[in-house]
C-alpha positions in Angstrom: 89.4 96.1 87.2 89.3 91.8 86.0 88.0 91.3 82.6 88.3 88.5 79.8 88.9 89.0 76.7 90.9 87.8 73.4 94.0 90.0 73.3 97.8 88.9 72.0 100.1 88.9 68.9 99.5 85.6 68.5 97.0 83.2 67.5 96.7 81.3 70.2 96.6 84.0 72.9 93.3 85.2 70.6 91.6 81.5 71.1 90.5 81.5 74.3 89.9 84.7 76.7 92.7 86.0 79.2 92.2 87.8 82.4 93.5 91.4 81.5 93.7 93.9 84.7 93.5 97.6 84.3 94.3 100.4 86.5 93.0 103.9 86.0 94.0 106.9 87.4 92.3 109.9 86.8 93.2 113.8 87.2 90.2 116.2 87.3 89.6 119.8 88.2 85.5 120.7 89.7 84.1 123.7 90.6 81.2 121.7 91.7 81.8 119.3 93.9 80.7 120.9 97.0 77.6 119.8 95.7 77.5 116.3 96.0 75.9 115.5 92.7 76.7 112.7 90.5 76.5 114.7 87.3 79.3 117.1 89.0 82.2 115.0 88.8 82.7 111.5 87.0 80.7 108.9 87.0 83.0 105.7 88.2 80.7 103.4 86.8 80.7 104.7 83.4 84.4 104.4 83.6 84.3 101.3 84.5 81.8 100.3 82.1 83.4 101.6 78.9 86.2 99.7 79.9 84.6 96.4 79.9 83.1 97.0 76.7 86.7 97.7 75.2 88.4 94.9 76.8 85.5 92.3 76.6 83.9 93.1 72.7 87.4 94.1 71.3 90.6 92.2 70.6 94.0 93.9 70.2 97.5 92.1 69.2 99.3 94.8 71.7 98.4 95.9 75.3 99.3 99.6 74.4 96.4 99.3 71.8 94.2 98.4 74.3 95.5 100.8 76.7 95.1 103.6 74.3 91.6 102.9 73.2 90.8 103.0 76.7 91.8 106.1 77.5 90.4 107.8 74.2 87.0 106.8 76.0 88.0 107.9 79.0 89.3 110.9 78.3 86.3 111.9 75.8 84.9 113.6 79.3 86.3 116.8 79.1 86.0 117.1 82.8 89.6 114.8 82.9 92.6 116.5 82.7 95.0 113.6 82.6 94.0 109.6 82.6 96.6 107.3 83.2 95.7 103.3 82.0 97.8 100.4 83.3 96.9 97.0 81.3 98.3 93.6 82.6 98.0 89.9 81.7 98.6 88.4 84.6 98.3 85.0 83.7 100.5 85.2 80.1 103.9 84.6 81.4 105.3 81.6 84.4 106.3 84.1 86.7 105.8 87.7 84.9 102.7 89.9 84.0 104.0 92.1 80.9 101.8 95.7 81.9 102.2 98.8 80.1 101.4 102.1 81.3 100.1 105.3 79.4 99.3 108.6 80.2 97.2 111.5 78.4 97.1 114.9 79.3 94.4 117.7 77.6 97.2 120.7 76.3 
């Protein structure tokens, strides 16, 4: 997933919006899913959209901030047993893109 937003320790990285690229993985178990219904698995799209909402409406000084706030939304569907998030600012360093991962599991 692209999205803008105003993310960085410092000032200036909070000026102007950044692409930010997230990957999400998700682990679920579903007794349903035979059944081809929306409501029996997870819905992509409200995936997708919660994330928007974090990285476009919210600013965080540290990528594992805005990692982690992603995958409380995410994994507020009790249906995912483990999320993994990976954030990226690809256009932040000449010739790097700092990225963290994280990883939640349900014990």
């Amino acid at each position: 997933m692209r999205f803008w937003g105003r993310h960085g320790v410092e000032h200036a990285e909070r000026e102007s919006p950044q692409e930010i690229e997230l990957d999400v993985e998700l682990r679920c178990a579903f007794a349903e899913v035979e059944q081809d219904r929306i409501d029996a698995t997870i819905d992509y799209d409200r995936v997708y959209r919660a994330c928007e909402r974090i990285v476009t409406q919210r600013s965080f000084a540290l990528l594992e901030s805005l990692a982690g706030a992603c995958l409380d939304e995410i994994m507020s569907d009790r249906r995912i047993a483990q999320a993994t998030v990976r954030a990226r600012k690809p256009a932040l360093l000449d010739g790097a893109t700092p990225e963290i991962e994280l990883t939640r599991s349900r014990e």
